[in-house]
C-alpha positions in Angstrom: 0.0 0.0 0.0 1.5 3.2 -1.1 0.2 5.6 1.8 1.5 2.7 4.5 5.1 2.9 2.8 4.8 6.5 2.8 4.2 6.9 6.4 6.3 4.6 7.1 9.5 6.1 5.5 8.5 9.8 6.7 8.1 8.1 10.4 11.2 6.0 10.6 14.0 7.3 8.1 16.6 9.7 9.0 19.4 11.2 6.8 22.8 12.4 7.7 25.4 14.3 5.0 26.1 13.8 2.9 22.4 12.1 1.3 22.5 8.9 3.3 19.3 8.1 4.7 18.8 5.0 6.9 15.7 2.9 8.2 15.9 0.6 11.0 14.1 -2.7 12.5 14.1 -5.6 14.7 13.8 -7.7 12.1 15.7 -8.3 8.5 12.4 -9.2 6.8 10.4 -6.1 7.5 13.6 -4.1 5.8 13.3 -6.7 2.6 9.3 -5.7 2.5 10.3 -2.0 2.4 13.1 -2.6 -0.2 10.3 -4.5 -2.4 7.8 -2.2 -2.0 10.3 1.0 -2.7 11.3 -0.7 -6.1 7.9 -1.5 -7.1 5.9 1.4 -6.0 9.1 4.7 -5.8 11.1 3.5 -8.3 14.1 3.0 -6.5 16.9 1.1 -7.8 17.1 -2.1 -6.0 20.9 -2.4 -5.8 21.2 1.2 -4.4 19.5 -0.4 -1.3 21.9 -2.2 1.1 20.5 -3.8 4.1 23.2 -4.7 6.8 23.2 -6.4 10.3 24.3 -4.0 13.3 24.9 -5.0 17.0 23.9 -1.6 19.3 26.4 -0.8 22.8 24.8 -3.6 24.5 25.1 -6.2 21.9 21.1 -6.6 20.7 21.4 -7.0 16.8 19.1 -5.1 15.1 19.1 -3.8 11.0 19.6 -0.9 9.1 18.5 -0.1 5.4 20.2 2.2 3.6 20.0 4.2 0.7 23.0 6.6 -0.1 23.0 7.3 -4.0 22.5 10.7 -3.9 19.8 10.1 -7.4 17.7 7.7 -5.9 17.6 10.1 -2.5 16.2 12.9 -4.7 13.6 10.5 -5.7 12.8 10.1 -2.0 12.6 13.8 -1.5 10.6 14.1 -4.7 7.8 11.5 -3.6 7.5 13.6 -0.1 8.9 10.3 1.9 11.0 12.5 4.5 9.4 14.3 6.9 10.6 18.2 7.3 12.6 17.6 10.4 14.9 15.6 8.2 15.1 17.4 5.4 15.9 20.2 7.0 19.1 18.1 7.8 20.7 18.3 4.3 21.6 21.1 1.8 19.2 21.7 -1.3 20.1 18.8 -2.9 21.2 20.0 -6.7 
């Protein structure tokens, strides 16, 4: 469902400089779910979209999906999937 992915991303992503945004979950498959449905309904390329194992201070593992081509970002920013807090974040992206 597009407007679940869109509130989604604008709840839960956050970018850092230079055009790196990041999502994270519990659990790998809900990350694989977003990837699908960013290909499929954003356009997104599907290889810019790495999704990595982390381990936090105290050692819980947890997941991060990232995006950090600074083309398929725009096309984040372009399809209103950041909220204003975040984009406020980064420089005009040219």
């Amino acid at each position: 469902n597009k407007d679940l992915i869109k509130s989604l991303m604008i709840n839960k992503a956050k970018i850092r400089k230079p055009y790196y945004v990041r999502v994270f979950s519990k659990e790998k498959q809900n990350l694989d779910k977003l990837k699908d449905c960013l290909f499929t309904i954003f356009n997104i390329d599907r290889n810019s979209i790495i999704i990595s194992e982390r381990l936090n201070g105290l050692g819980t593992r947890y997941f991060e999906l990232n995006i950090n081509k600074k083309d398929e970002v725009k096309k984040l920013i372009s399809s209103n999937l950041l909220n204003n807090i975040e984009l406020n974040k980064v420089e005009k992206i040219q």
